[in-house]
KEMIKOL-40839 format. One record per residue (C-alpha): residue number from 1; x, z, y negated. Coordinates in nm, 4 decimals, padded with zeros to 6 digits, always signed. Each point is the difference from the previous one (the first is absolute). Layout:
N
<atom seq="NUM" X="X" Z="Z" Y="Y"/>
...
This chain:
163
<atom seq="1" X="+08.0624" Z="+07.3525" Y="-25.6492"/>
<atom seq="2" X="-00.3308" Z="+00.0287" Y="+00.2290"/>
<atom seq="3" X="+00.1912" Z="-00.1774" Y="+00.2675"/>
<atom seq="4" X="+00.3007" Z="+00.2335" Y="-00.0155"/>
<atom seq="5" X="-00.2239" Z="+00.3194" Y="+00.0154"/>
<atom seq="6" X="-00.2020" Z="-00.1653" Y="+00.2736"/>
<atom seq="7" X="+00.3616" Z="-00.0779" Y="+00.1946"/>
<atom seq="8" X="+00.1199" Z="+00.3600" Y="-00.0277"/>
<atom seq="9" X="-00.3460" Z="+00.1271" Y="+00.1330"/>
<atom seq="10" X="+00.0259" Z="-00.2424" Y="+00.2767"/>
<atom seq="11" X="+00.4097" Z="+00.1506" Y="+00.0735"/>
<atom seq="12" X="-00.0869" Z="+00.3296" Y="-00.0139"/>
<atom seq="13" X="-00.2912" Z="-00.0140" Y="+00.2333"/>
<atom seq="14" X="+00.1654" Z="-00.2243" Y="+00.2367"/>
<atom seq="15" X="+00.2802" Z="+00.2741" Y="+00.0026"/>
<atom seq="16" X="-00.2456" Z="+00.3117" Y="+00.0535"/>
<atom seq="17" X="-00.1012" Z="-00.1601" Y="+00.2366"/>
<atom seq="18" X="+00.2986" Z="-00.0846" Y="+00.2083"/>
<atom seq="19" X="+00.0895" Z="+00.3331" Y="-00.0705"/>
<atom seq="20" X="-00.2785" Z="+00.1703" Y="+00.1602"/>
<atom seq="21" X="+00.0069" Z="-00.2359" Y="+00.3016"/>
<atom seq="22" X="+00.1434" Z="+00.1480" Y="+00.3123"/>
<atom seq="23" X="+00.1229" Z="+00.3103" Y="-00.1830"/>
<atom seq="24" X="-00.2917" Z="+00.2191" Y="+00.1822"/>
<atom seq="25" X="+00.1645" Z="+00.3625" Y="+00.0823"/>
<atom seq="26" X="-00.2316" Z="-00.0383" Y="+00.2853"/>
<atom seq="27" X="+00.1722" Z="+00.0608" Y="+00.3517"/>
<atom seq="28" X="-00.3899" Z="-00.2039" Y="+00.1303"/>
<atom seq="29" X="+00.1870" Z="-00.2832" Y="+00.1159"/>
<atom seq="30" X="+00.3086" Z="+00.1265" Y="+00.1759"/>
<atom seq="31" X="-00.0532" Z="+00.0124" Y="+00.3539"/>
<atom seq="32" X="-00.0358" Z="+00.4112" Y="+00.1705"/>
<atom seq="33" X="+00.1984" Z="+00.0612" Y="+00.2299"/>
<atom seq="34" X="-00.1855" Z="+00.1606" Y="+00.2830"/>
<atom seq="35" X="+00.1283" Z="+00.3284" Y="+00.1725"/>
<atom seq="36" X="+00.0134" Z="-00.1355" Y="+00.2989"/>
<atom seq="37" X="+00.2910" Z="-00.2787" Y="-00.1166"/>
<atom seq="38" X="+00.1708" Z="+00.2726" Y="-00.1800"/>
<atom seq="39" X="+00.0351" Z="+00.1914" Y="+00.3499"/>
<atom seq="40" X="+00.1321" Z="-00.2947" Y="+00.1527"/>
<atom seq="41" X="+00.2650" Z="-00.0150" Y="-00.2621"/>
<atom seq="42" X="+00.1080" Z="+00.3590" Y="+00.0590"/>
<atom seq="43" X="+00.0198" Z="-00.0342" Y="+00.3461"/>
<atom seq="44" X="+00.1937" Z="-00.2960" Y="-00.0268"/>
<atom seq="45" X="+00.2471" Z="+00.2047" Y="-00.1988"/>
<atom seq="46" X="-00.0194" Z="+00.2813" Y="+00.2196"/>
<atom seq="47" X="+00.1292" Z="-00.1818" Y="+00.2901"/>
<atom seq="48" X="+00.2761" Z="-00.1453" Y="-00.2081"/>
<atom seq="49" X="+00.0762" Z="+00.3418" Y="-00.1255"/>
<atom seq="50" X="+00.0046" Z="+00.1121" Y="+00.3997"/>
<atom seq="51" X="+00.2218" Z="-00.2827" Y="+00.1470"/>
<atom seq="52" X="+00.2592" Z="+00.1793" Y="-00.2835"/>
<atom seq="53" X="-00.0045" Z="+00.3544" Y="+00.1185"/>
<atom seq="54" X="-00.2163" Z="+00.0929" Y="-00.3193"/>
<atom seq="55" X="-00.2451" Z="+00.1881" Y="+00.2208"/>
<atom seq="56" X="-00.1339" Z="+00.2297" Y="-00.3178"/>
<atom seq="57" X="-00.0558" Z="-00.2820" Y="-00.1907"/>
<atom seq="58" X="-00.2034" Z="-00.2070" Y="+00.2769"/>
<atom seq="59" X="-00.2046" Z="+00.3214" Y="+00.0493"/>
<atom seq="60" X="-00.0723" Z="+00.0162" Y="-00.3768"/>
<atom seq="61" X="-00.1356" Z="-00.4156" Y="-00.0002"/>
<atom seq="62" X="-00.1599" Z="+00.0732" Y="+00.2837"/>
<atom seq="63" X="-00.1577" Z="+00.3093" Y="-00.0896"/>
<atom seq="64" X="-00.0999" Z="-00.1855" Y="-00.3364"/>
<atom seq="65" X="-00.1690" Z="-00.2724" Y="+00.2306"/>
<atom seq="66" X="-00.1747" Z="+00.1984" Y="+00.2386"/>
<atom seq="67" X="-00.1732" Z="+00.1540" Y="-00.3670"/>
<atom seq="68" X="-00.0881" Z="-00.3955" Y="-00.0813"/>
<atom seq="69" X="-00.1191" Z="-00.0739" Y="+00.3377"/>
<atom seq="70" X="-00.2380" Z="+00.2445" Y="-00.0196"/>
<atom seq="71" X="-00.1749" Z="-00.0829" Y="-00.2941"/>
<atom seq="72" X="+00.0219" Z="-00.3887" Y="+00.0974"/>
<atom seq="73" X="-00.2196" Z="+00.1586" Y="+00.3209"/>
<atom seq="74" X="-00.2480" Z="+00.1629" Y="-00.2294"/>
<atom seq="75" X="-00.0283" Z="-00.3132" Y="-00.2025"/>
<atom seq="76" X="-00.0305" Z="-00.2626" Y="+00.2982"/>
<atom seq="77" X="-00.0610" Z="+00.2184" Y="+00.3244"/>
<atom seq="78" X="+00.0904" Z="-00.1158" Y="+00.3533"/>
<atom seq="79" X="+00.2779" Z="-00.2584" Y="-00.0786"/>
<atom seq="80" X="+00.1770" Z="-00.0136" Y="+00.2725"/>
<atom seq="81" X="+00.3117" Z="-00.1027" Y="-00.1621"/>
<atom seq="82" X="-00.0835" Z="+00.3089" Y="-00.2455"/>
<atom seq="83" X="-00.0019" Z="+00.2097" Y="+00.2944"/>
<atom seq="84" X="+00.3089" Z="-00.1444" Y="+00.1949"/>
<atom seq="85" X="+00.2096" Z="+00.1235" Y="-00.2818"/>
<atom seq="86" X="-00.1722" Z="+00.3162" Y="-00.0720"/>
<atom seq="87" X="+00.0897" Z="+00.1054" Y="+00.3503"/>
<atom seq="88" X="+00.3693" Z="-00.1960" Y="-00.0491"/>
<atom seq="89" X="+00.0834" Z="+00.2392" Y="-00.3194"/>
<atom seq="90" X="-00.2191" Z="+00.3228" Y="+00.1784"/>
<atom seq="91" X="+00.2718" Z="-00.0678" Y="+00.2756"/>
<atom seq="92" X="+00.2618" Z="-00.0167" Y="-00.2201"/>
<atom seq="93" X="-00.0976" Z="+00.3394" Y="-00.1374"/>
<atom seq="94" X="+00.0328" Z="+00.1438" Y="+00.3116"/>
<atom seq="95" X="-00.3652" Z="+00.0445" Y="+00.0570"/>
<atom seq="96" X="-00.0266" Z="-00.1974" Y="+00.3349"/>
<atom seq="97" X="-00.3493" Z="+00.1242" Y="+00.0958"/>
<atom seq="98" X="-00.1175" Z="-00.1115" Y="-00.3291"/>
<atom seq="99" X="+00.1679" Z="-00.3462" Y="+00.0307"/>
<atom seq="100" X="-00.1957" Z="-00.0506" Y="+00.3506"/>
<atom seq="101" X="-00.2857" Z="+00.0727" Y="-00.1538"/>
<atom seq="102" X="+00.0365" Z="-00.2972" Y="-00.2937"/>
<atom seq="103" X="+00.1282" Z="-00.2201" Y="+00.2686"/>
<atom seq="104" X="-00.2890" Z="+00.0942" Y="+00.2487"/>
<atom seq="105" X="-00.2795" Z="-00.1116" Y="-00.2737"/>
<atom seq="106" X="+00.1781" Z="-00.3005" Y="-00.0934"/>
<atom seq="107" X="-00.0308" Z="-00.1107" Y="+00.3828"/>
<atom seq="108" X="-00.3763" Z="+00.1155" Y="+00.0112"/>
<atom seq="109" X="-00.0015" Z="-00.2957" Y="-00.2979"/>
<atom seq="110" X="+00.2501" Z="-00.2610" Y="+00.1705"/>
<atom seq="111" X="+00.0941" Z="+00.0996" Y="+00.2930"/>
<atom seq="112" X="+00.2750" Z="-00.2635" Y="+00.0197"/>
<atom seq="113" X="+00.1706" Z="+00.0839" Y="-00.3331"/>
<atom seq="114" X="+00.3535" Z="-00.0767" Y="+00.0830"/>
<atom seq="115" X="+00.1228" Z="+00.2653" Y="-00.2112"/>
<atom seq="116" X="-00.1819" Z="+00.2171" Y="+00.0572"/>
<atom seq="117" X="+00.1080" Z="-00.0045" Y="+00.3801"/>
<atom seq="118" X="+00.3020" Z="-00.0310" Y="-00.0497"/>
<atom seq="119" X="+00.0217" Z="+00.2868" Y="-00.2348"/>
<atom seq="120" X="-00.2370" Z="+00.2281" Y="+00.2673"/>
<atom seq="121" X="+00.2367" Z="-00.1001" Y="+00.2713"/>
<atom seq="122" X="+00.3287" Z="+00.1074" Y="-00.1931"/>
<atom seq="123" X="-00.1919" Z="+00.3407" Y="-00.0658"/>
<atom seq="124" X="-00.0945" Z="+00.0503" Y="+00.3788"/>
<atom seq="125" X="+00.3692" Z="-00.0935" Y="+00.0740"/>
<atom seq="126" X="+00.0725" Z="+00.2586" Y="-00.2540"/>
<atom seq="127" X="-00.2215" Z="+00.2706" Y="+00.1075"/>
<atom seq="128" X="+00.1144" Z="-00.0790" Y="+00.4039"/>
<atom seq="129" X="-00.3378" Z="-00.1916" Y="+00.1496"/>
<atom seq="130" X="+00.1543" Z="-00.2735" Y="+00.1188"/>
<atom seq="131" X="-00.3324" Z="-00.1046" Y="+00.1804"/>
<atom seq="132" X="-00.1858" Z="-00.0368" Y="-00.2674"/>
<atom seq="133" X="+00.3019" Z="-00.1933" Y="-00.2476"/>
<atom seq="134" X="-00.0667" Z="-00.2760" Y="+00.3153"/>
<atom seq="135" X="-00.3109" Z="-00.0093" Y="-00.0813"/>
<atom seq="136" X="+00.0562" Z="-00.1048" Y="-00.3195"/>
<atom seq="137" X="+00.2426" Z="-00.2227" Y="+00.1434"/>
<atom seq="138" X="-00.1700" Z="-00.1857" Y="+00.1795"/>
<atom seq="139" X="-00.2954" Z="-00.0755" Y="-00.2888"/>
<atom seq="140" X="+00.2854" Z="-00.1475" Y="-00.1535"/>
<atom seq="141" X="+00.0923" Z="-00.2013" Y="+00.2711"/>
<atom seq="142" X="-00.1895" Z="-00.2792" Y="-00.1380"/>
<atom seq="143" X="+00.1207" Z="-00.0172" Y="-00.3517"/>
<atom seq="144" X="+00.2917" Z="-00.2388" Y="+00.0172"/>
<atom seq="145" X="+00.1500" Z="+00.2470" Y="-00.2021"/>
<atom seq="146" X="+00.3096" Z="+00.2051" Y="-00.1110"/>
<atom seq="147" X="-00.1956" Z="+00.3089" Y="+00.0074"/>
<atom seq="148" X="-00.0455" Z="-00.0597" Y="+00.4264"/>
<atom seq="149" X="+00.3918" Z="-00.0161" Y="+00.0279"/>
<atom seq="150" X="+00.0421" Z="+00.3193" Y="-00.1944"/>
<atom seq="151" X="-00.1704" Z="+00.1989" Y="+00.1109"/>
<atom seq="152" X="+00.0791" Z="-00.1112" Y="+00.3652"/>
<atom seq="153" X="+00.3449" Z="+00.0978" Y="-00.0895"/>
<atom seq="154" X="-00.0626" Z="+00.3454" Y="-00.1542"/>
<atom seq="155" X="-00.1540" Z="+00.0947" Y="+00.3484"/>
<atom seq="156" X="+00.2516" Z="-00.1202" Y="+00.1889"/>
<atom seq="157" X="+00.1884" Z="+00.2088" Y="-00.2118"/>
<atom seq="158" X="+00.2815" Z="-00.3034" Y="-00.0241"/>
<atom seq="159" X="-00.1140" Z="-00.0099" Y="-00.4240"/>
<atom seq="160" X="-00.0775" Z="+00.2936" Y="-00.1965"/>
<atom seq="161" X="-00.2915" Z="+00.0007" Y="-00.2059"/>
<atom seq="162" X="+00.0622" Z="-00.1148" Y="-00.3855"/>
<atom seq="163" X="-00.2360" Z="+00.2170" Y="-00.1300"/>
C-alpha cells in the first residue's frame, strides 16, 4: 500500500510539474520587435501599395512609418539608416525640405550612404537642382551599385524616379 501511495505522489508531482513547465504567460522571451524594423515593413508595403495605384493607402503606411522612425531616432539617435528613411517617408509626405534635412544628417554620419544619395539625388531631381543630384551622383560613382545607374537615369530624365 506504502508503495502505491508513494507511486501516485511521485505521478502527480511529475505531472505538476510538466504542467507548469514552459506554460509562463510571460511575453520575456519573445523577441521585440524594434520600431525601426516595423518602419521598414510599412514602407515595404507602401511601395507595393504605390506600384498599384493605391496612393491613399501608401500615404497611410508611410505616414504610420515616418511615426516609428521617429521614435526608433529617439531611442538610437544618428543611425544613418534611421535617418535615410525618415527623410524617404518625410519625402513621401510631401515634406521635401524636411526629407533633405534627414538625408543631410545621415551624410554628416556616412557620407557615402548609398541610399541615402541616391534618395537626396531623386529629391534634387525632384525639386529641379540638377547640379547638386550630380553631386550625389558622382559619390555614388564608386559603389558598384544599382543605386549609381538609377539615379543616372532619373537625371537624364530617360527613367522616372520609382519613388
Amino acid at each position: 500500500m506504502k508503495k502505491l501511495i508513494y507511486t501516485l505522489l511521485i505521478i502527480i508531482a511529475l505531472t505538476n510539474n510538466s504542467f507548469s513547465a514552459g506554460s509562463s504567460d510571460d511575453n520575456d522571451s519573445t523577441p521585440k520587435v524594434s520600431n525601426y524594423a516595423k518602419a521598414k515593413n510599412l514602407i515595404k508595403a507602401a511601395k507595393k501599395y504605390e506600384k498599384k495605384g493605391k496612393t491613399e493607402k501608401a500615404q497611410k503606411r508611410y505616414a504610420k512609418a515616418q511615426k516609428l522612425l521617429l521614435k526608433s531616432n529617439d531611442e538610437k539617435p544618428l543611425q544613418a539608416d534611421t535617418l535615410n528613411y525618415l527623410g524617404f517617408t518625410t519625402r513621401k509626405l510631401g515634406d521635401y525640405e524636411g526629407g533633405e534635412k534627414f538625408y543631410l544628417q545621415g551624410l554628416q554620419i556616412e557620407p557615402n550612404h548609398n541610399g541615402i544619395n541616391e534618395y537626396l539625388g531623386e529629391l534634387y531631381v525632384a525639386t529641379n537642382r540638377m547640379d547638386m543630384a550630380k553631386e550625389r551622383l558622382e559619390v555614388l560613382k564608386t559603389c558598384n551599385c544599382e543605386k549609381y545607374d538609377e539615379l543616372k537615369e532619373i537625371i537624364e530624365g530617360t527613367k522616372k524616379s520609382k519613388y
